[in-house]
N, C-alpha and C positions, 0 to 999 in steps of 0.2 A: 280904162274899162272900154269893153265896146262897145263903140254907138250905136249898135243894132243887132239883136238878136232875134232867131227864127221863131220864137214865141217871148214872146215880151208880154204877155196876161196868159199863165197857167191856167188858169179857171178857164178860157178855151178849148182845151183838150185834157184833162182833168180836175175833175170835182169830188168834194167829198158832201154831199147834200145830207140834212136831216128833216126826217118828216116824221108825223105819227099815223100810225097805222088807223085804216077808217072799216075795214071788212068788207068795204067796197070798191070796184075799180074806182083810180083814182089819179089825176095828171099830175107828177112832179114837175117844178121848176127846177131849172139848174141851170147853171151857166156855161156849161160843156155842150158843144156841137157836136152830134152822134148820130146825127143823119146818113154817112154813108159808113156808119158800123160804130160796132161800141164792147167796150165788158165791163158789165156791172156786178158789181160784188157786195153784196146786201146784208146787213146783220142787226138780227134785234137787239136793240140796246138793253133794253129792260128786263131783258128775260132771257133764258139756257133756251137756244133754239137754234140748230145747224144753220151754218152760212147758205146763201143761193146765188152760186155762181152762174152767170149765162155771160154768152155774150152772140155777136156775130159765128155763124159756123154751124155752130147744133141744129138740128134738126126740125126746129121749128120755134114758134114764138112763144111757144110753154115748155120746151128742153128746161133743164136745168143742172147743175151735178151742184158738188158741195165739197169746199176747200177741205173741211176737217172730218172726213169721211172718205171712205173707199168707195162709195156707188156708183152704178155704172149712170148715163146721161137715163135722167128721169122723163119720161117723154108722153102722158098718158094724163096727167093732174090740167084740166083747160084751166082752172081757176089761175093758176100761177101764168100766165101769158105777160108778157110782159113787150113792150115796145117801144122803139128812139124815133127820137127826133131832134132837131137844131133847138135846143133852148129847154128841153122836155122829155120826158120820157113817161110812159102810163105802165102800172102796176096793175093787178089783178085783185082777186081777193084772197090769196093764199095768203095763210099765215105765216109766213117764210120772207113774205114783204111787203105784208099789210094787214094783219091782223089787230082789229078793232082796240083804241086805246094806248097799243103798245108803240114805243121809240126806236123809229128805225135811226138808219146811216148806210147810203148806200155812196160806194165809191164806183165814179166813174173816169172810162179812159177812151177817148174819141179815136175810133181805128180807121180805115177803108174802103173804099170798093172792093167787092170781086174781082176777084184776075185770077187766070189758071198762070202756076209759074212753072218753067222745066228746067229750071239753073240745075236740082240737084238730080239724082239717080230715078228717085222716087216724084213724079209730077204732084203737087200741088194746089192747095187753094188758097191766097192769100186777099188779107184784107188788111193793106197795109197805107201807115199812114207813116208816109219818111219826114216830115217835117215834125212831129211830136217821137220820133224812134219808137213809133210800137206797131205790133200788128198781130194779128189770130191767123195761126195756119191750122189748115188744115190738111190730112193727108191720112191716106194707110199701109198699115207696117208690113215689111216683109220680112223678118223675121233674119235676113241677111246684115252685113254691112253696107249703110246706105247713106246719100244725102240729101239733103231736104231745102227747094227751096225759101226762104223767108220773108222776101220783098222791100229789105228794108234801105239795103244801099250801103250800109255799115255795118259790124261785125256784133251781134246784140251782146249787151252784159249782162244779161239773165233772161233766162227760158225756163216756164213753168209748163209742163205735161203730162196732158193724163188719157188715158184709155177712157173712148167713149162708152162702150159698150158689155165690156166687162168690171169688173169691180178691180180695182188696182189702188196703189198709192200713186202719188202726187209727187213724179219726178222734178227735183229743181237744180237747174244750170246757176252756176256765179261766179262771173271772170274771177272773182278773190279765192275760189276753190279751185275753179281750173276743173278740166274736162277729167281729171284723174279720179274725180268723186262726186257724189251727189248728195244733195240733202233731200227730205221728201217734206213738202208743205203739210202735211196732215199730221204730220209726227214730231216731235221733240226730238228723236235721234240725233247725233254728233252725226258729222262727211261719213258718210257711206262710202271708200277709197273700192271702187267698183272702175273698173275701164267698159266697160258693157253697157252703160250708159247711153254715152258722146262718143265710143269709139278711141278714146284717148285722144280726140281732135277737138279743136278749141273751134269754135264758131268762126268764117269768115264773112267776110262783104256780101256776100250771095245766100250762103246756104251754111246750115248747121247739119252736122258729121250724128250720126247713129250708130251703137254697136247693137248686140242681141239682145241689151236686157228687154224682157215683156214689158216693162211698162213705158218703155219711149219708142219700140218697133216691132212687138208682137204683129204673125203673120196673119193678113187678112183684118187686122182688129183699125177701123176706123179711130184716130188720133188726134187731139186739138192740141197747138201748141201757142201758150202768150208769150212773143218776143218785145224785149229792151232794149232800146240799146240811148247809151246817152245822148242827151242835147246839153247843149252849153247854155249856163243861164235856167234850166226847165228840169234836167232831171239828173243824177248822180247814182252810182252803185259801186260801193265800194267797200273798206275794212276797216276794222280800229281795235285797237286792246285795251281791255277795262285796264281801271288802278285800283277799285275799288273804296274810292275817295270821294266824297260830298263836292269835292270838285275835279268831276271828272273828267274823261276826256273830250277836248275840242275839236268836231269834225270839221273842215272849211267844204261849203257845196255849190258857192259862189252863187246862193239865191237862197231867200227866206222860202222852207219848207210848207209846204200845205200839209202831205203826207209822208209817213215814215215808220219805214218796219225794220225792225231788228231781228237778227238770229244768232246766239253762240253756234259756234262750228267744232269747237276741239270738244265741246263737253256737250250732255246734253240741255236744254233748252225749247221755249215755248217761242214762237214769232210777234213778239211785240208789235201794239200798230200803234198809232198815233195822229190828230190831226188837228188840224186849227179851226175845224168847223165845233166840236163837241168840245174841246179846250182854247176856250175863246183868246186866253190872256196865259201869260206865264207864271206859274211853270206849266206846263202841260201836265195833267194827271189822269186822265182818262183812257184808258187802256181796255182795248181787247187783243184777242190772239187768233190769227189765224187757224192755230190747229185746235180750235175748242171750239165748243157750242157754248160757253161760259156767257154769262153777261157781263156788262162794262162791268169794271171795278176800279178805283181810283186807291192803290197804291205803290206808286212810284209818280218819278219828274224828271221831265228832260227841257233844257231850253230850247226854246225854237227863237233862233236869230236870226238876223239880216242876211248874213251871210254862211249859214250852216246850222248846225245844234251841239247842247254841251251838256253831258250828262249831269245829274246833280243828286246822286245819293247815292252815298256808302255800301249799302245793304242788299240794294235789287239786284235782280237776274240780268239786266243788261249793262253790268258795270261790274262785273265778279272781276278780283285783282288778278290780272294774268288768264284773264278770257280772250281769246279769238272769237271776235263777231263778223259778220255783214252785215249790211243794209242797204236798203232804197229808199231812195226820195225824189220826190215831184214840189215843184215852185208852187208859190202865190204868184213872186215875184223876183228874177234876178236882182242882186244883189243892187246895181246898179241904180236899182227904182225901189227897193225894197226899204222900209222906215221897220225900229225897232217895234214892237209891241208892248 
């Protein structure tokens, strides 16, 4: 194994924190450094209430949009302000991420500075962090075939985007789909086989390829886009086919998981999440979906190992015999330093 890798404690640059909501601004702790940018992805545990995505990029400290929803960036509510910091971040008194009583889970992902980039066609705003591969571009669409810089030094595995300004769906890249399709985070749909997308061009080193469709280069329309790309040891995006067998499939991700989302692709399906903050021990059973406002529910289990995770039930949607899935996952800990649970 190797003696050193570029993140050796995940919890540096992603966290999955849980707090209860107070009605009042209020300082979370967390163990993610988000000081020179961040995107936090918020969801009431206890209750049916749209996600509140922000991050670096938007328009201000009370921006907001929403994974399972089409609105355009909310920019007018002050109560929702929300703000990073190394160690911290403070919430407001929306109800969206801190409403009095209720149980949140907010995930977070340490991005970068500011920097204008002009790698691609279309000049850029990137806030990129090469050592954890992630970063928030931003940019606006011209409605032609374009490119876009990314910042990140490597070719990302998945890009999530969405129109700021207008109401759209929630365009998503996944090296295991390939540029020939998309899936949309807000929806259950199977690969949308659209070339208008990505252009039919797979992401490189610099920059990620745009064709016409509106919701990744609509003209004039202001753009945010979150890039992936792996780290060895920290993060993984990749495939696997259910059996649909109590013992299911074994993915290897060479690091015990913190976080982890699933999506079927040939059929339709809901974005499984998963995490070792709200499922302390195994099996993991506590689930939400990105494209719902649902609250947690605890039916299904997946292991989360040392070194990967392994489905374990018959029955559930991410383990149908003869499914095509993705997924993503972020470390605790490479494998290397990582003990069973």
């Amino acid at each position: 194994m190797p003696t050193t890798y570029a993140i050796p404690d995940g919890r540096t640059v992603m966290a999955a924190t849980l707090y209860t909501g107070t009605g009042a601004t209020q300082t979370i702790t967390t163990t993610a450094q988000l000081g020179s940018g961040a995107m936090v992805w918020t969801k009431t545990r206890s209750n049916a209430v749209n996600w509140d995505t922000r991050s670096t990029g938007l328009t201000n400290n009370y921006s907001f949009l929403q994974s399972n929803t089409t609105i355009a960036e909310e920019t007018t509510a002050t109560q929702y302000a929300m703000t990073f910091s190394n160690g911290s971040y403070t919430v407001g008194a929306g109800d969206n991420i801190n409403q009095s009583t209720r149980t949140f889970v907010g995930y977070q992902w340490a991005a970068g500075a500011s920097a204008s980039n002009t790698s691609g066609s279309i000049t850029s705003t990137t806030y990129a962090n090469t050592t954890a591969g992630f970063s928030v571009v931003t940019y606006t669409g011209t409605g032609a075939n374009a490119t876009v810089g990314h910042g990140l030094g490597v070719a990302p595995s998945m890009m999530i985007v969405k129109e700021r300004t207008v109401v759209s769906a929630w365009d998503v890249y996944h090296v295991s789909v390939g540029a020939t399709g998309r899936l949309f985070l807000n929806r259950t749909d199977a690969t949308d086989t659209s070339n208008a997308p990505w252009n039919n061009t797979a992401p490189t080193s610099t920059v990620f390829s745009l064709g016409t469709a509106t919701e990744t280069n609509q003209s004039t329309i202001p753009m945010l886009a979150y890039c992936f790309a792996p780290v060895a040891g920290y993060s993984a995006f990749g495939t696997y086919t259910g059996n649909g067998s109590a013992d299911g499939p074994f993915v290897y991700t060479n690091f015990r998981p913190r976080f982890l989302m699933f999506k079927r692709t040939d059929s339709a399906g809901d974005w499984w999440m998963y995490d070792t903050s709200r499922s302390a021990s195994n099996t993991a059973v506590l689930v939400l979906y990105a494209n719902s406002s649902a609250a947690e529910i605890s039916d299904s289990n997946v292991d989360i190992l040392s070194n990967g995770f392994k489905l374990r039930s018959a029955t559930y949607q991410p383990n149908n015999s003869g499914g095509t899935y993705i997924y993503m996952a972020f470390a605790e800990n490479p494998f290397k330093y990582a003990n069973a649970r």
